[in-house]
mmCIF file of the N, C-alpha and C atoms, coordinates in Angstrom:
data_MODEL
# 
_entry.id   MODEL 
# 
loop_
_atom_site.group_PDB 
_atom_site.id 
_atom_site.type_symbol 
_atom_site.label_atom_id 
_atom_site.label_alt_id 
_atom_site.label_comp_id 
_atom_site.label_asym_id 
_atom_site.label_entity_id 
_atom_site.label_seq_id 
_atom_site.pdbx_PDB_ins_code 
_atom_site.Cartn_x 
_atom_site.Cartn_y 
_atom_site.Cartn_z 
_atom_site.occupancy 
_atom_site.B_iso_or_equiv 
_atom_site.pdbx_formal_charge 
_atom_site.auth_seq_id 
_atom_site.auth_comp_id 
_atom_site.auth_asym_id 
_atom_site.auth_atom_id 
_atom_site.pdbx_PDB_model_num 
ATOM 1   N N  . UNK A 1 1  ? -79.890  91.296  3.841   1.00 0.00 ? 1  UNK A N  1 
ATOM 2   C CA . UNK A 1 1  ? -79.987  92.608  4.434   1.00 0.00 ? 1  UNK A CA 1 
ATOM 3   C C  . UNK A 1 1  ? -80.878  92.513  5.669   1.00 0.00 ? 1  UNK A C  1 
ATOM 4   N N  . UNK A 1 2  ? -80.261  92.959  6.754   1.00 0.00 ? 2  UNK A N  1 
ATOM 5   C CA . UNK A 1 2  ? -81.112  93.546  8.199   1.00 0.00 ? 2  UNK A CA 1 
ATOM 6   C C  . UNK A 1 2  ? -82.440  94.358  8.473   1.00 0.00 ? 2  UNK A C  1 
ATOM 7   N N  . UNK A 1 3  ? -83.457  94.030  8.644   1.00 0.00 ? 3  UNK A N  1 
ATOM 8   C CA . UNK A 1 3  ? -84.136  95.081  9.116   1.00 0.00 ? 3  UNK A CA 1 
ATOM 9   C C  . UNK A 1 3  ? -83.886  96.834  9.356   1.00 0.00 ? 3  UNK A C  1 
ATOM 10  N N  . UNK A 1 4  ? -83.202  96.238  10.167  1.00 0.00 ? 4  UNK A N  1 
ATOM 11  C CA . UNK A 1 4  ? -82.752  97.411  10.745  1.00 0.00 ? 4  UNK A CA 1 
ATOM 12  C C  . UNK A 1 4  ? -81.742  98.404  9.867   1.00 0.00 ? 4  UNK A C  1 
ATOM 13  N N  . UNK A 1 5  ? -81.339  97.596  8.826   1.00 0.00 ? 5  UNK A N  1 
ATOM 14  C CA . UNK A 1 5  ? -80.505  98.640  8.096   1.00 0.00 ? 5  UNK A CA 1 
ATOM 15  C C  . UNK A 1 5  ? -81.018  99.004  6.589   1.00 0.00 ? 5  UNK A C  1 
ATOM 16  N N  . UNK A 1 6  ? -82.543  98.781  6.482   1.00 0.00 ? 6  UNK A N  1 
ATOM 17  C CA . UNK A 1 6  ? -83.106  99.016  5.161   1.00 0.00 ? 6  UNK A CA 1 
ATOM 18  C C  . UNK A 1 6  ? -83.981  100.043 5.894   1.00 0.00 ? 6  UNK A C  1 
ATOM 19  N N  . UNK A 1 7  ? -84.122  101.031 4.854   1.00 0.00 ? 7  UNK A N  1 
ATOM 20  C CA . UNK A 1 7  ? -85.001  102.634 4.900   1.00 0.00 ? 7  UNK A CA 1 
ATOM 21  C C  . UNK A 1 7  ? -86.579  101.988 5.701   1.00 0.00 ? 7  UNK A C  1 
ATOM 22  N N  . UNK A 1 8  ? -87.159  103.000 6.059   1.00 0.00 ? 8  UNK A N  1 
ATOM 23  C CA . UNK A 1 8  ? -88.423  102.920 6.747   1.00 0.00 ? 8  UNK A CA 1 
ATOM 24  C C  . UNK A 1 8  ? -89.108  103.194 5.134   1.00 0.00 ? 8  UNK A C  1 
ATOM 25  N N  . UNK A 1 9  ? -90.620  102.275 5.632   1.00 0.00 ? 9  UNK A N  1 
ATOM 26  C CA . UNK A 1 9  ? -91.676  102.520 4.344   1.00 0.00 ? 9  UNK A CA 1 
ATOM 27  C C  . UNK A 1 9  ? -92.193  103.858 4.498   1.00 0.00 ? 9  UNK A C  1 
ATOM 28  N N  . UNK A 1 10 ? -92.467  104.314 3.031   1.00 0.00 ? 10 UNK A N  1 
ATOM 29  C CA . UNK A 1 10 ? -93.152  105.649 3.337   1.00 0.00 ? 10 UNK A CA 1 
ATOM 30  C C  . UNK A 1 10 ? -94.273  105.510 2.516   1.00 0.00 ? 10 UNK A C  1 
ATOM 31  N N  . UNK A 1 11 ? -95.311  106.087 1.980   1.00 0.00 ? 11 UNK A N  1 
ATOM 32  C CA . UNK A 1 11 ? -96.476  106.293 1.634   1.00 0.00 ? 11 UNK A CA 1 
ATOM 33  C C  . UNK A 1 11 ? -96.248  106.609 0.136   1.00 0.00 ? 11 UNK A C  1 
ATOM 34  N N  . UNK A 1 12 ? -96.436  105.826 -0.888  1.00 0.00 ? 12 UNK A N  1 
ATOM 35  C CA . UNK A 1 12 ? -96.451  106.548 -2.248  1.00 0.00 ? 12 UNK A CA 1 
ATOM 36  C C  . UNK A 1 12 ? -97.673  106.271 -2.922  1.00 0.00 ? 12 UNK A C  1 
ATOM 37  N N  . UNK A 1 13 ? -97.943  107.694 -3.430  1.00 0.00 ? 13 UNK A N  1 
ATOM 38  C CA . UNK A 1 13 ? -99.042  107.932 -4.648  1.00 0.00 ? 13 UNK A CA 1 
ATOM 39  C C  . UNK A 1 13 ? -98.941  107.170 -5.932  1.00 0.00 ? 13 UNK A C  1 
ATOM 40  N N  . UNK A 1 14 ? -99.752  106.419 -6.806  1.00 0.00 ? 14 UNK A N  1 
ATOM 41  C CA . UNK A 1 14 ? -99.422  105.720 -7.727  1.00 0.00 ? 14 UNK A CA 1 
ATOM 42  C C  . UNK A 1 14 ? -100.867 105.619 -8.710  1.00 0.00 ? 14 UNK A C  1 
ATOM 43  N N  . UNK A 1 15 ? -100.534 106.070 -9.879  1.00 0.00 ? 15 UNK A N  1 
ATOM 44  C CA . UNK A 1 15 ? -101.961 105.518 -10.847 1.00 0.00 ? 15 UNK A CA 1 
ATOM 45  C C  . UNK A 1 15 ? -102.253 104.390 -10.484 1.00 0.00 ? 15 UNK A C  1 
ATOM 46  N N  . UNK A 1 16 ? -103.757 104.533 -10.625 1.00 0.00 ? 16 UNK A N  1 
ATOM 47  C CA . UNK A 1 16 ? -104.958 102.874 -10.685 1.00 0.00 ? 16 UNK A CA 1 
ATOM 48  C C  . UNK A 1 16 ? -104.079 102.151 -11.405 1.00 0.00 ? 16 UNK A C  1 
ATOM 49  N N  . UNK A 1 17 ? -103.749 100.965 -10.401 1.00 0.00 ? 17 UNK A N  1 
ATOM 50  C CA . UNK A 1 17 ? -103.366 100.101 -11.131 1.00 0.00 ? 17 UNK A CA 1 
ATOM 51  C C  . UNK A 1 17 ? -101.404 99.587  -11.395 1.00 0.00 ? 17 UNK A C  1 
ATOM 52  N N  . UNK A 1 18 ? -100.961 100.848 -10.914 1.00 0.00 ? 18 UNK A N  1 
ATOM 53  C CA . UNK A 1 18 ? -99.599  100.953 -10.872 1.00 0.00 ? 18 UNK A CA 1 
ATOM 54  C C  . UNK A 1 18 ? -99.150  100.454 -9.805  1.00 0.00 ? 18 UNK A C  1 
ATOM 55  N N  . UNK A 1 19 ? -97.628  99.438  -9.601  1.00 0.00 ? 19 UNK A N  1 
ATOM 56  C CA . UNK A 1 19 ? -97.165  99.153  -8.772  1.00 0.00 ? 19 UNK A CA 1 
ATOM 57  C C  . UNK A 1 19 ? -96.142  100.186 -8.174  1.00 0.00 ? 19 UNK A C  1 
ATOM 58  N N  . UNK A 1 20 ? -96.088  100.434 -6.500  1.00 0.00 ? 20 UNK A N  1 
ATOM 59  C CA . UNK A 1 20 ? -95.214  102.116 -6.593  1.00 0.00 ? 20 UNK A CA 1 
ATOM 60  C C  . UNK A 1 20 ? -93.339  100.958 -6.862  1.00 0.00 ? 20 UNK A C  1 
ATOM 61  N N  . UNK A 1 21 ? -93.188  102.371 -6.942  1.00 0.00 ? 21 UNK A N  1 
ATOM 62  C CA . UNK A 1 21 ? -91.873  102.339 -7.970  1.00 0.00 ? 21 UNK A CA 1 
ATOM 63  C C  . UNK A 1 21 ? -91.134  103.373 -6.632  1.00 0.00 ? 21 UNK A C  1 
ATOM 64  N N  . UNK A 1 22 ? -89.939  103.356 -5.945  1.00 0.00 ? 22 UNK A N  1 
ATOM 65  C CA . UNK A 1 22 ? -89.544  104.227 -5.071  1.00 0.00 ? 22 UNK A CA 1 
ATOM 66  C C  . UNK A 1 22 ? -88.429  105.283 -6.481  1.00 0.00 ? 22 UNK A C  1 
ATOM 67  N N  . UNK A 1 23 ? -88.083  104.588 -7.529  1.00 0.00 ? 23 UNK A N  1 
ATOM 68  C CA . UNK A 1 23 ? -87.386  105.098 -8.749  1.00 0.00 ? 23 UNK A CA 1 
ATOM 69  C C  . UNK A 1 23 ? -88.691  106.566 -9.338  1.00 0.00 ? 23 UNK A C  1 
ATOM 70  N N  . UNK A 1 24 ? -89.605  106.055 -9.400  1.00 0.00 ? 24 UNK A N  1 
ATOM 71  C CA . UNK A 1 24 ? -90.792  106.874 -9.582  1.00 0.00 ? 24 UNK A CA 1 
ATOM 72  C C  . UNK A 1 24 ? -91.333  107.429 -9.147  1.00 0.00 ? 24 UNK A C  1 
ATOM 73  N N  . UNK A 1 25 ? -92.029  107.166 -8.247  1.00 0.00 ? 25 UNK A N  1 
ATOM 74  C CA . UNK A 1 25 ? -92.885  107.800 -7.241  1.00 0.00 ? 25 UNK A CA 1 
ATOM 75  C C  . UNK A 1 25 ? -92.372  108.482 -6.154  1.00 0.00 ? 25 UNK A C  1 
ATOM 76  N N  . UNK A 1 26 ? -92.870  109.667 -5.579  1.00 0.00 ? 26 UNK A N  1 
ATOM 77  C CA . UNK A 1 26 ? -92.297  110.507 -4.479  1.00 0.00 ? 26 UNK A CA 1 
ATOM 78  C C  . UNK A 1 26 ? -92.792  109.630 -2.848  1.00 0.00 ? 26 UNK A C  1 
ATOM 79  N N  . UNK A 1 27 ? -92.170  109.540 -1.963  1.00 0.00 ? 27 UNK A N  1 
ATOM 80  C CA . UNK A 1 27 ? -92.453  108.998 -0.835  1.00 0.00 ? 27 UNK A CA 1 
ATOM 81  C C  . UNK A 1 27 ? -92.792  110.370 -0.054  1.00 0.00 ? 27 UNK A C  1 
ATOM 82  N N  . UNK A 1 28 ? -93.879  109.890 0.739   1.00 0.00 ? 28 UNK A N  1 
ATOM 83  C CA . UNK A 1 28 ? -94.421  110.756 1.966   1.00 0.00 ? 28 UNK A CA 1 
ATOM 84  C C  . UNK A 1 28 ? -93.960  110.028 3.209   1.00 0.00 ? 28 UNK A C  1 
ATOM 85  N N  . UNK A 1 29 ? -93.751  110.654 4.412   1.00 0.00 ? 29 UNK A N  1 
ATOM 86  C CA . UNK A 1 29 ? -93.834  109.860 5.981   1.00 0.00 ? 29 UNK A CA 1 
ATOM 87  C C  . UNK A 1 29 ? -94.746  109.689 6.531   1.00 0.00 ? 29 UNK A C  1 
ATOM 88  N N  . UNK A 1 30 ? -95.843  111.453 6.031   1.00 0.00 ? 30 UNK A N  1 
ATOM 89  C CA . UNK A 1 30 ? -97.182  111.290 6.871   1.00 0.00 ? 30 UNK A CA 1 
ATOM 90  C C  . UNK A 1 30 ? -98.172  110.595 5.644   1.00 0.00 ? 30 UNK A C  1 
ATOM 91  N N  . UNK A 1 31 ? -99.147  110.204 6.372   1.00 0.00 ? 31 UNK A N  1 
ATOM 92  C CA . UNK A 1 31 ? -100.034 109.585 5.200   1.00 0.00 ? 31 UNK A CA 1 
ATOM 93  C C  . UNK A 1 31 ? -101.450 110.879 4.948   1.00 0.00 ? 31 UNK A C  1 
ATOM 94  N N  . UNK A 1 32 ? -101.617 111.970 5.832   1.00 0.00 ? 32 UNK A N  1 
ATOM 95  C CA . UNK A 1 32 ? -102.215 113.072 5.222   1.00 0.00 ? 32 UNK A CA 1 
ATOM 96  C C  . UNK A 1 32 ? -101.626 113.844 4.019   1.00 0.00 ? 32 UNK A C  1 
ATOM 97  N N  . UNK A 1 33 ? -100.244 114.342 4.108   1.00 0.00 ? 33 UNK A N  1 
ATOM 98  C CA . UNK A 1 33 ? -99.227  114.320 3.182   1.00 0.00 ? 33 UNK A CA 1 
ATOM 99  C C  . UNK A 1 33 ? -99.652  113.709 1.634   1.00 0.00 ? 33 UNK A C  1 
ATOM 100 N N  . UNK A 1 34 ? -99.372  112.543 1.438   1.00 0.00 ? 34 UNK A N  1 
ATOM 101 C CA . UNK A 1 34 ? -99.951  111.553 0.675   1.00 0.00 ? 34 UNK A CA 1 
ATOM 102 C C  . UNK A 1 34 ? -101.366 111.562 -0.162  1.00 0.00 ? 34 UNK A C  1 
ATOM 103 N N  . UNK A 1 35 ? -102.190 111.722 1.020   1.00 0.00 ? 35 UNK A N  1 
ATOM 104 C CA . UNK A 1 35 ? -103.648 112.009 0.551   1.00 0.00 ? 35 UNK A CA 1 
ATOM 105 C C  . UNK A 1 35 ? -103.915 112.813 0.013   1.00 0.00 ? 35 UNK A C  1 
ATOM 106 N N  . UNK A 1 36 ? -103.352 114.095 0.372   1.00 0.00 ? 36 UNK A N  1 
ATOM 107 C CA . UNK A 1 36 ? -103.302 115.429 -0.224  1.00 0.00 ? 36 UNK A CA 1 
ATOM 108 C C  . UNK A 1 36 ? -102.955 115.695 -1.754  1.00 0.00 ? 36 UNK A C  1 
ATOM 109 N N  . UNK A 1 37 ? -101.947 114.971 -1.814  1.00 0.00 ? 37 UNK A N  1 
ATOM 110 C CA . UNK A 1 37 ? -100.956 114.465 -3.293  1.00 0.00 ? 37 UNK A CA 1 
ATOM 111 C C  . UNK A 1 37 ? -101.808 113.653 -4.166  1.00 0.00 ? 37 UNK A C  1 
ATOM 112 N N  . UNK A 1 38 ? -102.784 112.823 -3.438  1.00 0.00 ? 38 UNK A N  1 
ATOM 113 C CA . UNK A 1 38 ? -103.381 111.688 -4.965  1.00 0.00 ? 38 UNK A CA 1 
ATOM 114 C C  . UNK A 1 38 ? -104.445 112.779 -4.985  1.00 0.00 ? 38 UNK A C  1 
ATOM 115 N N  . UNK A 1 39 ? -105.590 113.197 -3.836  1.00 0.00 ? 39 UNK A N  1 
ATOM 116 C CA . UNK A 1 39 ? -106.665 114.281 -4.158  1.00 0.00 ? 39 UNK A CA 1 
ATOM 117 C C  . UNK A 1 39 ? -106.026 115.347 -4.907  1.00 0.00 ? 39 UNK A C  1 
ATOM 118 N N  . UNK A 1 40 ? -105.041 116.161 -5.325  1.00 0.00 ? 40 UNK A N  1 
ATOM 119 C CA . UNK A 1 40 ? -104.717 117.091 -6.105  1.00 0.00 ? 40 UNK A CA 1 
ATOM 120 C C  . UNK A 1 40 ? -104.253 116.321 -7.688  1.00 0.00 ? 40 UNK A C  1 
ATOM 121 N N  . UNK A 1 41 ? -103.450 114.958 -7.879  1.00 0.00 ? 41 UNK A N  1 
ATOM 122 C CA . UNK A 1 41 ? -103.781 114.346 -9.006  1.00 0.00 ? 41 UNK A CA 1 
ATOM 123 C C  . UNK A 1 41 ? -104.500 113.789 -9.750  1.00 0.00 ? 41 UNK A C  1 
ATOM 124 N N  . UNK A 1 42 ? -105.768 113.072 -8.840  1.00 0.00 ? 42 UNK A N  1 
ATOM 125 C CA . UNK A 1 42 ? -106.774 112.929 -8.727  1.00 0.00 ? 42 UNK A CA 1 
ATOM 126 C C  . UNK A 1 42 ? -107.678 114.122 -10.025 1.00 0.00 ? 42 UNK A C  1 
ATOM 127 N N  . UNK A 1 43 ? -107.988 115.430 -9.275  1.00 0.00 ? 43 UNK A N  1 
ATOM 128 C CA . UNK A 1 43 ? -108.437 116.577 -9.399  1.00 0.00 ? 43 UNK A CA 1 
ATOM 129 C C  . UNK A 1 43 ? -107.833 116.655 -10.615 1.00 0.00 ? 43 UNK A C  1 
ATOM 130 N N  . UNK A 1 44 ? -106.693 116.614 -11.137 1.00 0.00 ? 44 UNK A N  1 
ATOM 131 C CA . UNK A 1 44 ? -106.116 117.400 -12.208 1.00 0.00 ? 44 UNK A CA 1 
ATOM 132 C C  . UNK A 1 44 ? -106.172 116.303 -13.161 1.00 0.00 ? 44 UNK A C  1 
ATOM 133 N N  . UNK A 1 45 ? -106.361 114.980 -13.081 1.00 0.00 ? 45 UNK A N  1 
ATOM 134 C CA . UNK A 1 45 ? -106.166 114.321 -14.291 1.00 0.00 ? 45 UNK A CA 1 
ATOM 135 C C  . UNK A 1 45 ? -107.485 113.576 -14.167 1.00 0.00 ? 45 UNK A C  1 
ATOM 136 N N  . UNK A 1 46 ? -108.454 113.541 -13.456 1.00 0.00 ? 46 UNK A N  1 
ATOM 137 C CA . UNK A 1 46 ? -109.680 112.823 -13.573 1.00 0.00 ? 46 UNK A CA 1 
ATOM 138 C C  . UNK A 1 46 ? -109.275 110.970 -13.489 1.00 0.00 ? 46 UNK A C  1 
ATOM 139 N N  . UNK A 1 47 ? -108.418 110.920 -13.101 1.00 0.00 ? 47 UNK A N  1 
ATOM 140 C CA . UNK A 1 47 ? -108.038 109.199 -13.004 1.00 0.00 ? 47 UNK A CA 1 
ATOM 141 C C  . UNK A 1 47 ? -107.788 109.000 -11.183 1.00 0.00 ? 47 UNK A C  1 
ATOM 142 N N  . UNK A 1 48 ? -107.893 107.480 -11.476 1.00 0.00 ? 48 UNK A N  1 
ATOM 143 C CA . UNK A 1 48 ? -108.180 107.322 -10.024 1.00 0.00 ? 48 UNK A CA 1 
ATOM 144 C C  . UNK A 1 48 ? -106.489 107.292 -9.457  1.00 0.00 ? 48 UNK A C  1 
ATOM 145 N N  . UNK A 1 49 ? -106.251 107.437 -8.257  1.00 0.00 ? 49 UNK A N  1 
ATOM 146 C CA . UNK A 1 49 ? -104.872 106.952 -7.916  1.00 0.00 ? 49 UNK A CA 1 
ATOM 147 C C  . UNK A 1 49 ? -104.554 106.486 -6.513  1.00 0.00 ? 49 UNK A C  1 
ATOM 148 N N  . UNK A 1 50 ? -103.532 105.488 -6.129  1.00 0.00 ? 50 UNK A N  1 
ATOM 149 C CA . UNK A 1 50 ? -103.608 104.415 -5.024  1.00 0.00 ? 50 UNK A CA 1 
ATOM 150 C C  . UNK A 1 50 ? -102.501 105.182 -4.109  1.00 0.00 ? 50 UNK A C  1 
ATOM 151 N N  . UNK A 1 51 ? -103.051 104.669 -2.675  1.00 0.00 ? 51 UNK A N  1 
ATOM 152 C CA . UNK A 1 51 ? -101.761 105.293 -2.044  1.00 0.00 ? 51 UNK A CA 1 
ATOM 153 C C  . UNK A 1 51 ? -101.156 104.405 -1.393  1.00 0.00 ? 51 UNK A C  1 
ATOM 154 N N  . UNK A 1 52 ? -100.065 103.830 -1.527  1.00 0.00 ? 52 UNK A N  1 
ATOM 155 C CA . UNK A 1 52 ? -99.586  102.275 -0.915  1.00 0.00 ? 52 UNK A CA 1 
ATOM 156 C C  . UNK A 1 52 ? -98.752  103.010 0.402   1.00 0.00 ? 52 UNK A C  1 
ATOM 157 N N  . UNK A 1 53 ? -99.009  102.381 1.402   1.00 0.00 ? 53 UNK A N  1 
ATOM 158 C CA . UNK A 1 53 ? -97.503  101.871 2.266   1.00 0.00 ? 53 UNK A CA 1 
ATOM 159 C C  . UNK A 1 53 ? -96.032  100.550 2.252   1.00 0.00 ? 53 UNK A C  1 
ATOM 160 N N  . UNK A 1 54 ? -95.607  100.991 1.339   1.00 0.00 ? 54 UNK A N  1 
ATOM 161 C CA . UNK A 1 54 ? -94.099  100.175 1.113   1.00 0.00 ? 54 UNK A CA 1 
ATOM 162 C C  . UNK A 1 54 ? -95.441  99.214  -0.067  1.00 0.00 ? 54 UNK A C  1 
ATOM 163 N N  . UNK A 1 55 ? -95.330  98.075  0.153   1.00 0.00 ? 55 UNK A N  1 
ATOM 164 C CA . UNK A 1 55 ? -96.203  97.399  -0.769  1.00 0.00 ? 55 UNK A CA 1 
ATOM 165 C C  . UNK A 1 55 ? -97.294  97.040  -0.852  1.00 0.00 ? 55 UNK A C  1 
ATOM 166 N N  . UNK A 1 56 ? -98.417  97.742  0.186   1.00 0.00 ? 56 UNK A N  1 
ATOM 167 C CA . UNK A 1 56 ? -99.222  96.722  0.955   1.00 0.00 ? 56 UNK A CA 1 
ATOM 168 C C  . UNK A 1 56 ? -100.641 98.258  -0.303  1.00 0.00 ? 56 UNK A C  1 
ATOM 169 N N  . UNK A 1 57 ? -101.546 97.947  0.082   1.00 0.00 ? 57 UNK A N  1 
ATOM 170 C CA . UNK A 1 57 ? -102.733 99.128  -0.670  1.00 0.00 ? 57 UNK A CA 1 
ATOM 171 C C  . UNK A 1 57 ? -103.748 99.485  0.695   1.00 0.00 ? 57 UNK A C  1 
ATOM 172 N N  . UNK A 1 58 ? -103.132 101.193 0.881   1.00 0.00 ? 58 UNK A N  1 
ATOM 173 C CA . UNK A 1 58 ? -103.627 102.070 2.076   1.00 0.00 ? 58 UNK A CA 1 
ATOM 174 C C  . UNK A 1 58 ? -105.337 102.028 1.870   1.00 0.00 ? 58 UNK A C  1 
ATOM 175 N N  . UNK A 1 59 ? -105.216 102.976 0.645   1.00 0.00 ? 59 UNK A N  1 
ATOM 176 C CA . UNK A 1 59 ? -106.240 104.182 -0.214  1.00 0.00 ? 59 UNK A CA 1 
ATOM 177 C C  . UNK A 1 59 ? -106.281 104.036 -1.202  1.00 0.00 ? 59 UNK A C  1 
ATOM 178 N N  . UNK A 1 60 ? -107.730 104.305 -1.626  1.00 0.00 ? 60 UNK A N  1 
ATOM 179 C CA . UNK A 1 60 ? -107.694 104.296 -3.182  1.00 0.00 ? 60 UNK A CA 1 
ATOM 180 C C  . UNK A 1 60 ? -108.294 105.435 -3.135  1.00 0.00 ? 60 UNK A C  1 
ATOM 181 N N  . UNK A 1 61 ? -108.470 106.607 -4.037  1.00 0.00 ? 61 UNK A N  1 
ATOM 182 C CA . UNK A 1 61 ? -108.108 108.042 -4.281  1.00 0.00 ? 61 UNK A CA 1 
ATOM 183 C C  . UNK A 1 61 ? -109.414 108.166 -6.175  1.00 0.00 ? 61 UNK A C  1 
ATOM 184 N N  . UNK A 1 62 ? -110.448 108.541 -5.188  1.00 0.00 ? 62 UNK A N  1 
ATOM 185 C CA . UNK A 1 62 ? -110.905 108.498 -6.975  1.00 0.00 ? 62 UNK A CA 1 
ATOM 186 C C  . UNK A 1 62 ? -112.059 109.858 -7.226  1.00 0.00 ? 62 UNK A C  1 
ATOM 187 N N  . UNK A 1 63 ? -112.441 110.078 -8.941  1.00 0.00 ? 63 UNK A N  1 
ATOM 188 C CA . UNK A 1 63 ? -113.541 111.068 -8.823  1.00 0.00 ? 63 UNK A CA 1 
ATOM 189 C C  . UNK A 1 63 ? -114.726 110.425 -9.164  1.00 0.00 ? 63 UNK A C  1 
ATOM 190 N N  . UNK A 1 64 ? -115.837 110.295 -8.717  1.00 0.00 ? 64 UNK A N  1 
ATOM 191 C CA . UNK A 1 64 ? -116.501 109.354 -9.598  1.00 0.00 ? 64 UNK A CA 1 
ATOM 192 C C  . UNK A 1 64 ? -117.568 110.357 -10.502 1.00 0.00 ? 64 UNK A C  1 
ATOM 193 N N  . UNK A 1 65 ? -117.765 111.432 -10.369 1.00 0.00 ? 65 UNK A N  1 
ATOM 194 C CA . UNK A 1 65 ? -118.502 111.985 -10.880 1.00 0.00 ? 65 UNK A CA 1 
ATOM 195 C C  . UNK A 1 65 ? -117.345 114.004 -11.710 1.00 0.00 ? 65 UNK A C  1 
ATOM 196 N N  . UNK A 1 66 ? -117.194 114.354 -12.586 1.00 0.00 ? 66 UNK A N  1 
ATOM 197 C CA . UNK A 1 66 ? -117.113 115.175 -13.008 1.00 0.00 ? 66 UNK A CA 1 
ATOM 198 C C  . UNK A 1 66 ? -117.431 115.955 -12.025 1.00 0.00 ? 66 UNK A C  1 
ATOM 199 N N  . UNK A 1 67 ? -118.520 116.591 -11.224 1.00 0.00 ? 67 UNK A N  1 
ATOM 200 C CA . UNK A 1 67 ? -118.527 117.592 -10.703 1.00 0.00 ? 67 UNK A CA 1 
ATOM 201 C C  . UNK A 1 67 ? -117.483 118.157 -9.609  1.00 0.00 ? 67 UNK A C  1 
ATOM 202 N N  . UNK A 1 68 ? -116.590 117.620 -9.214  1.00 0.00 ? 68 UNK A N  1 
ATOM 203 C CA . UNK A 1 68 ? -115.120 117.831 -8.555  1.00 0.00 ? 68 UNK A CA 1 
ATOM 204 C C  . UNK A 1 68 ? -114.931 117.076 -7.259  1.00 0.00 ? 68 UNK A C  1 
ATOM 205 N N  . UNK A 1 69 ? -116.028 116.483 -6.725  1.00 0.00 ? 69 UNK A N  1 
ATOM 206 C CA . UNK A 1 69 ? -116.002 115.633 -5.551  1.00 0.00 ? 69 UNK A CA 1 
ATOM 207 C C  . UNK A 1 69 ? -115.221 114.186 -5.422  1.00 0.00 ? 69 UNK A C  1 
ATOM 208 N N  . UNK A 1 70 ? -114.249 114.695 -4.206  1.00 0.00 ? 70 UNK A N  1 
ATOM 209 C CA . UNK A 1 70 ? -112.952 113.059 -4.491  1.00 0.00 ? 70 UNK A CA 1 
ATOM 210 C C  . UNK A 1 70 ? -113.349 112.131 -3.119  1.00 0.00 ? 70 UNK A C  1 
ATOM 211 N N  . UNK A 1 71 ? -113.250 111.029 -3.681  1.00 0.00 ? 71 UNK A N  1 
ATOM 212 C CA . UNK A 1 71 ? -113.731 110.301 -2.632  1.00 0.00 ? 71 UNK A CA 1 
ATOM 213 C C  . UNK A 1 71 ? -112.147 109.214 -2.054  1.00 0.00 ? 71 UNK A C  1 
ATOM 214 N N  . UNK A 1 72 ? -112.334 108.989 -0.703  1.00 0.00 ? 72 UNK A N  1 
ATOM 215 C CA . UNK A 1 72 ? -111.264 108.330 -0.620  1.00 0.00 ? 72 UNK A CA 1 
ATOM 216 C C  . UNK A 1 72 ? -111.838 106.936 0.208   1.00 0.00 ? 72 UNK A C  1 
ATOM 217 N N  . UNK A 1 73 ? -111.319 105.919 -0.672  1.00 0.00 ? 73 UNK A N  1 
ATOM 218 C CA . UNK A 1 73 ? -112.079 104.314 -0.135  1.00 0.00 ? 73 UNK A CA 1 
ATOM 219 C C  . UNK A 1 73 ? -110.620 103.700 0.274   1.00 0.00 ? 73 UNK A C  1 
ATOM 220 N N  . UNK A 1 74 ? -110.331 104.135 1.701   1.00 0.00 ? 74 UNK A N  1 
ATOM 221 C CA . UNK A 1 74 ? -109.533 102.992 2.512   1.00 0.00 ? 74 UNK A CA 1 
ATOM 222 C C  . UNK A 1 74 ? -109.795 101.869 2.968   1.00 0.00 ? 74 UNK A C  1 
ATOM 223 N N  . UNK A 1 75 ? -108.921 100.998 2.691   1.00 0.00 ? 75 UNK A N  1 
ATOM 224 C CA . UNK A 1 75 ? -108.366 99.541  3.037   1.00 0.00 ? 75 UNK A CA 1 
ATOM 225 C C  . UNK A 1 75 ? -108.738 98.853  4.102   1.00 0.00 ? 75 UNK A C  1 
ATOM 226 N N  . UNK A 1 76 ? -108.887 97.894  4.408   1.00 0.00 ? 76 UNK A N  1 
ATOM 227 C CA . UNK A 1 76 ? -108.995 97.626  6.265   1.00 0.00 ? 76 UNK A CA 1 
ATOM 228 C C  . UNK A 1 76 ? -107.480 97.970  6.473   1.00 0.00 ? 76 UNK A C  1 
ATOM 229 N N  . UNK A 1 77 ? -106.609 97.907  6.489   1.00 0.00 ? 77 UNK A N  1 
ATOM 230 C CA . UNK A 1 77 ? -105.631 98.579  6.403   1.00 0.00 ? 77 UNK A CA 1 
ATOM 231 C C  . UNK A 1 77 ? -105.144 99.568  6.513   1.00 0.00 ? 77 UNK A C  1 
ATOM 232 N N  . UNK A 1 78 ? -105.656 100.383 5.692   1.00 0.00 ? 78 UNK A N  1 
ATOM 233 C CA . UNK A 1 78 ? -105.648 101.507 5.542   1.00 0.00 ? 78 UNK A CA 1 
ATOM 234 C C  . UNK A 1 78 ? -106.314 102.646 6.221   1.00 0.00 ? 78 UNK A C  1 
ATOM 235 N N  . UNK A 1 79 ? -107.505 101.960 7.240   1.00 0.00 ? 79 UNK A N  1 
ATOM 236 C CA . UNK A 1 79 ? -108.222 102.438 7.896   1.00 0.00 ? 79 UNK A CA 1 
ATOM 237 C C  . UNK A 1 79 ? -107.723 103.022 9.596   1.00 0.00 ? 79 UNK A C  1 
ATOM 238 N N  . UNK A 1 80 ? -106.287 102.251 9.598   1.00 0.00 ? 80 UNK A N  1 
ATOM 239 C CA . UNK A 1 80 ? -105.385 102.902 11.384  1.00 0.00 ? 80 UNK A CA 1 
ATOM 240 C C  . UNK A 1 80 ? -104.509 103.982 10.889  1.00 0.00 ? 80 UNK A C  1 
ATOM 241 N N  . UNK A 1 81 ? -104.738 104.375 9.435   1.00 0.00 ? 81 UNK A N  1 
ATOM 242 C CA . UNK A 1 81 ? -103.883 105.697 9.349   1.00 0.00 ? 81 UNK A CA 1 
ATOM 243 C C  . UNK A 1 81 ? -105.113 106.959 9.151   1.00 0.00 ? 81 UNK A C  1 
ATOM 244 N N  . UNK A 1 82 ? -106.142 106.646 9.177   1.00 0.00 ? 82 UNK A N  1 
ATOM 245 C CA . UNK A 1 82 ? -106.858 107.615 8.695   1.00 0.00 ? 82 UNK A CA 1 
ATOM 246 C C  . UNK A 1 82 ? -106.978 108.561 9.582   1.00 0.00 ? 82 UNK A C  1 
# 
């Protein structure tokens, strides 16, 4: 298969630890988009969650403390989308 004729990467949200799954996981284009999506799963399930581009690891998405504050620890990588 061509470059040129396989889909563009998009940004998927994924539990600590999960490899993204395009079967699974919802794809974003923008990577604020994205961020928005692990900080609100994040928030609701108290677990940390990764935000990949195609396969590579953007963001990692976590709470470290109960009191509701999400912290986001990008990648060197991950650091030309921020």
């Amino acid at each position: 298969m061509r470059a040129s004729s396989r889909s563009p990467d998009l940004f998927r949200v994924t539990l600590l630890g999960m490899r993204p799954s395009p079967q699974r996981d919802q794809g974003f284009a923008e990577y604020r988009d994205a961020e928005r999506r692990a900080k609100e799963d994040t928030r609701r399930t108290i677990c940390a969650h990764d935000i990949y581009l195609g396969k590579r690891l953007v963001a990692t998405v976590n709470a470290p403390s109960f009191a509701g504050k999400i912290s986001v620890d990008l990648t060197d990588f991950g650091s030309r989308y921020a």
